[in-house]
C-alpha positions in Angstrom: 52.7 -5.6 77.3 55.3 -3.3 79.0 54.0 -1.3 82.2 55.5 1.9 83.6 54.8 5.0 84.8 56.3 8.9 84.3 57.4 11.2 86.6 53.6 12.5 86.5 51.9 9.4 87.8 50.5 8.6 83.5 50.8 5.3 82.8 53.0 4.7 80.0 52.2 0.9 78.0 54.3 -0.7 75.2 53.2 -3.5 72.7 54.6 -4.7 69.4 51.4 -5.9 67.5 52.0 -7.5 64.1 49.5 -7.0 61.0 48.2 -10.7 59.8 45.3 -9.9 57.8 46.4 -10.6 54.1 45.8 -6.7 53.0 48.1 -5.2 55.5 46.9 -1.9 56.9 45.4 -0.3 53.9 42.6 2.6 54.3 40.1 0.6 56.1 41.8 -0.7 58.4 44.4 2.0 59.3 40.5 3.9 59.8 39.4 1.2 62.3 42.9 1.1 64.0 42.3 5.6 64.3 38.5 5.4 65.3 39.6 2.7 68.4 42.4 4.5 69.4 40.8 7.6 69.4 37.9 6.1 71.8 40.9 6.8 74.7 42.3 9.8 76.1 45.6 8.0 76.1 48.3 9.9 73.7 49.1 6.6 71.1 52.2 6.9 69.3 53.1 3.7 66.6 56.1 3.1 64.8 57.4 0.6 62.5 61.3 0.6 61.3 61.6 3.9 59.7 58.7 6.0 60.9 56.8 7.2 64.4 53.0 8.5 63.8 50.5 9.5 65.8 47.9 6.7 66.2 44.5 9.1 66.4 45.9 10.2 62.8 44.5 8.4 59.4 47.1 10.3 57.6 49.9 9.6 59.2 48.8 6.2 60.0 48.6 5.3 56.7 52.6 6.6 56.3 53.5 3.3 57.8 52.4 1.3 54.8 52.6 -1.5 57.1 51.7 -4.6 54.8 51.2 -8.5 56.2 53.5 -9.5 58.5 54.5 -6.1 59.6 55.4 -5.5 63.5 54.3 -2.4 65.2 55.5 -0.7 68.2 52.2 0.6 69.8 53.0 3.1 73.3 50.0 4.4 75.0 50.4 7.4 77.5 47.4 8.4 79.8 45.3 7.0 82.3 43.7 4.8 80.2 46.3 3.3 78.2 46.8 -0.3 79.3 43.4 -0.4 78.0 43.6 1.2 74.7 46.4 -1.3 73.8 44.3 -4.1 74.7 41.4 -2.6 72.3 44.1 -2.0 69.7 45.4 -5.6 70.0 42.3 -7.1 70.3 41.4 -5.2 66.7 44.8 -6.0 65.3 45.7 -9.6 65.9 42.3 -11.0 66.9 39.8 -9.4 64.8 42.2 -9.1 62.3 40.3 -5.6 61.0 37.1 -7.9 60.0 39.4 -9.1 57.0 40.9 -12.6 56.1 44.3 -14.0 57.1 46.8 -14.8 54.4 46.6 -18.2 52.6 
C-alpha cells in the first residue's frame, strides 16, 4: 500500500487488489465491496483499465465488470483511508466475498 498525504493534511492510500473468487465481481459482491467502503468517510475511487468509479456506488461499481483475475486500483482519501483499504483488501483477496476461488 502507497502512503501520502495532500496539501490539506488527508491521507491519500493506493492499492491494486486483484479479484480471485471464480465469479468475478458480479452483484453480490460489487454490494459487499459498496457496503465496506461506505463504512469510511474516506472518498474511495477504483479503476480498472478503461474506467474510474466511485467505490460507495453499486452502479458504477458494477461498470467495471471486473471478472477473475482482474486487478484493481483502489485510492482512498480521508482520514480514515489506510484503513478502508485494509477492510477492502481484507474482503477482496482474503475473504474472497464469501465465494469460492477458481478451480
Amino acid at each position: 500500500m502507497q502512503a501520502e498525504e495532500d496539501t490539506l493534511g488527508n491521507t491519500i492510500c493506493r492499492l491494486q487488489l486483484e479479484i480471485k473468487n471464480a465469479d468475478g465481481l458480479h452483484m453480490r459482491p460489487a454490494m459487499q465491496f459498496v457496503d465496506v467502503a461506505n463504512r469510511f468517510d474516506a472518498e474511495i475511487t477504483v479503476s480498472n483499465a478503461e474506467n474510474a468509479v466511485d467505490g460507495k456506488s453499486i452502479m458504477q461499481m458494477s461498470m467495471l465488470a471486473a471478472t477473475c483475475g482482474t486487478k484493481l486500483n483502489v485510492k482512498a482519501q480521508g482520514t480514515d483511508a489506510k484503513e478502508a483499504l485494509e477492510a477492502l483488501r481484507e474482503l477482496v483477496e482474503v475473504e474472497l466475498f464469501g465465494e469460492p476461488p477458481p478451480k
